[in-house]
N, C-alpha and C positions, 0 to 999 in steps of 0.2 A: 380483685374481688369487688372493689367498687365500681368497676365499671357494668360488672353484672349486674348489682342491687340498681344501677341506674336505668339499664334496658330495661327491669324487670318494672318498675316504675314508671315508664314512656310506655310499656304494653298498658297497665293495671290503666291510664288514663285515657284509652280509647276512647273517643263514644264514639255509637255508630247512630244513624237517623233517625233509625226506629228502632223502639223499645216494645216489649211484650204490649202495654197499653196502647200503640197506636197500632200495633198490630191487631188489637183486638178494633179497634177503632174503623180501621180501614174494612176486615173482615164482615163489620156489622152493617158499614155502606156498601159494600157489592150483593149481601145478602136483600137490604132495604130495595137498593136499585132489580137485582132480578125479581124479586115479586112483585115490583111493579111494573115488568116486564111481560110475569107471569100469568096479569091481570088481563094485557093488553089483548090475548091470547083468545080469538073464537070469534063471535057472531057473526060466521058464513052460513050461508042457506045450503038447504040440502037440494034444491031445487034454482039453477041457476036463471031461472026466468023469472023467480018468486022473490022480492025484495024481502028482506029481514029488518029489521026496527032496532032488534037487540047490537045492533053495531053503534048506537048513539044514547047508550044507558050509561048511567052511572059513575059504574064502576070503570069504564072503559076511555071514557072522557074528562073525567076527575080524577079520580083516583089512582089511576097509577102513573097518570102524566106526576100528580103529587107526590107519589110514591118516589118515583123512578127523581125526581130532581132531590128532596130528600134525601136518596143514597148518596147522591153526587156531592151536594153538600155535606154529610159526615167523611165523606171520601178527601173530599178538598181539607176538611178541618183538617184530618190523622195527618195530611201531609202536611200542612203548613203550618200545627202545633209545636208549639218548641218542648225540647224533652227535658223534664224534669233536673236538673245538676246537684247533687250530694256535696 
């Protein structure tokens, strides 16, 4: 019987990597990185002889280059966060 209560004891002390909270962690940088993915997305002409302007605005040059590293870094943190010990 004792040697039960001791496996059952060596199970109960798993930890595994990731826990719920980096799981949420990791989740919220892929979602941060595809929207600035999702930014990236357009300013072609409909007219291929006809130069477009909108391929060097804003949103396309800034912002989701910032975006898109942003993800990367909460990405980076979730994994190389240490997980909480009880």
């Amino acid at each position: 019987m004792s040697q039960h209560k001791k496996a059952l004891k060596q199970e109960k002390s798993i930890l595994f990597a990731f826990n719920k909270e980096k799981y949420t962690l990791l989740i919220i940088g892929l979602v941060v990185s595809a929207i600035g993915f999702f930014l990236m997305i357009g300013g072609k002409s409909d007219d291929p002889q006809v130069f477009n302007e909108s391929i060097f605005n804003f949103q396309r040059l800034t912002a989701a280059p910032i975006l898109v590293l942003a993800g990367y870094a909460v990405v980076l943190y979730a994994i190389i966060k240490k997980p909480k010990t009880n």
